[in-house]
Wavefront OBJ file of the C-alpha trace (Angstrom):
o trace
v 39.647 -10.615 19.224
v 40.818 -13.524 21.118
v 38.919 -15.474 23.363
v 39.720 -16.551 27.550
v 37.918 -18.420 29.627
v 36.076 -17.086 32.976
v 35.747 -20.138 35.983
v 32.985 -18.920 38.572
v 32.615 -20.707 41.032
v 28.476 -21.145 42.532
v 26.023 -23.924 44.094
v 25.233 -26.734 41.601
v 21.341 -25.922 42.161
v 22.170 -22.213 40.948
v 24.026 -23.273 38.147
v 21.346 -26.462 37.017
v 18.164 -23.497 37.076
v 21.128 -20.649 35.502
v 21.253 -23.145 32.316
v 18.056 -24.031 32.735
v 16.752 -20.508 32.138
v 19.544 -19.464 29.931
v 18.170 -22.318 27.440
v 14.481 -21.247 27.337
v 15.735 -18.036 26.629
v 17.615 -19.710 23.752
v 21.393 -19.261 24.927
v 23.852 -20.439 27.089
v 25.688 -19.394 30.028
v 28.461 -18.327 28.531
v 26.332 -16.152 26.480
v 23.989 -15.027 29.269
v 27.499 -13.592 31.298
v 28.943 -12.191 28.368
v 25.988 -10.118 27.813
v 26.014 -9.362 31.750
v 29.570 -8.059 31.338
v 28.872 -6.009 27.692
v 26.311 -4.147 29.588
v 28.609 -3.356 32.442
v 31.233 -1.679 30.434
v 28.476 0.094 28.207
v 26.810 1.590 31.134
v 29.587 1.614 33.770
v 27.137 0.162 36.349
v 25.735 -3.541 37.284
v 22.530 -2.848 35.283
v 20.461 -3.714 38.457
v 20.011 -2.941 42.731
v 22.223 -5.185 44.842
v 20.961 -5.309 48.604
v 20.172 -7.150 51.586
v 16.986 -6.180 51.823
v 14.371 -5.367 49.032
v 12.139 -2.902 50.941
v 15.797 -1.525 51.623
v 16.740 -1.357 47.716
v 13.460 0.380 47.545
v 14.085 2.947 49.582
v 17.255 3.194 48.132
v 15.926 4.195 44.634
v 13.326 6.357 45.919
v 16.080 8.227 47.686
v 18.092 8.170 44.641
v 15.453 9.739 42.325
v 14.112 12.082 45.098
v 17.790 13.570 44.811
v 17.549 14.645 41.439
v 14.010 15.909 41.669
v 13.396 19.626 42.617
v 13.558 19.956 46.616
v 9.747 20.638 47.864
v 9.320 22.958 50.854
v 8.910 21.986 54.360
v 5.649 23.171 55.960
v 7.460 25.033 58.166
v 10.097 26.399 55.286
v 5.687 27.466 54.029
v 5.008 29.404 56.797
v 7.856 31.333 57.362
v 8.058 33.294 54.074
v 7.188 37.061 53.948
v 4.312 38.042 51.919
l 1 2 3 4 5 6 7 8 9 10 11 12 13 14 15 16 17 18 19 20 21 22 23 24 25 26 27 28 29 30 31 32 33 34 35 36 37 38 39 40 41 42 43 44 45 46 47 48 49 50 51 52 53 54 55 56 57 58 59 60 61 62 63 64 65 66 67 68 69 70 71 72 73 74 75 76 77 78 79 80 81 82 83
């Protein structure tokens, strides 16, 4: 398969403590973002929470996985059931 290159543009700090990281981890950058991109296509998703706020992202999951649990009744919902 042939090869092309990617240019991303980010602050030099970013970029210095991105290599830095991606060394002690024994790769390199180019590595580190084409394992980023393999495991977007595999799962069809960024493989992690993008948000503003992390109490926000939070809240976002727990909405997320209260969705696909099994709805609990209100107290109200309780109360109003025949017997």
């Amino acid at each position: 398969m042939s090869q092309v290159t990617l240019s991303v543009r980010m602050d030099e700090d970013v970029k210095r403590l991105f290599d830095a990281y991606c060394a002690e981890m024994g790769m390199n950058a180019s590595v580190a973002v084409n394992i980023f991109a393999k495991t977007v296509i595999r799962q069809r998703r960024i493989p992690f929470t993008i948000a503003a706020d992390p109490i926000e992202a939070a809240l976002d999951e727990a909405d997320a996985e209260a969705a696909q649990s099994p709805r609990l009744l209100t107290h109200q919902e309780v109360f109003s059931k025949k017997i």
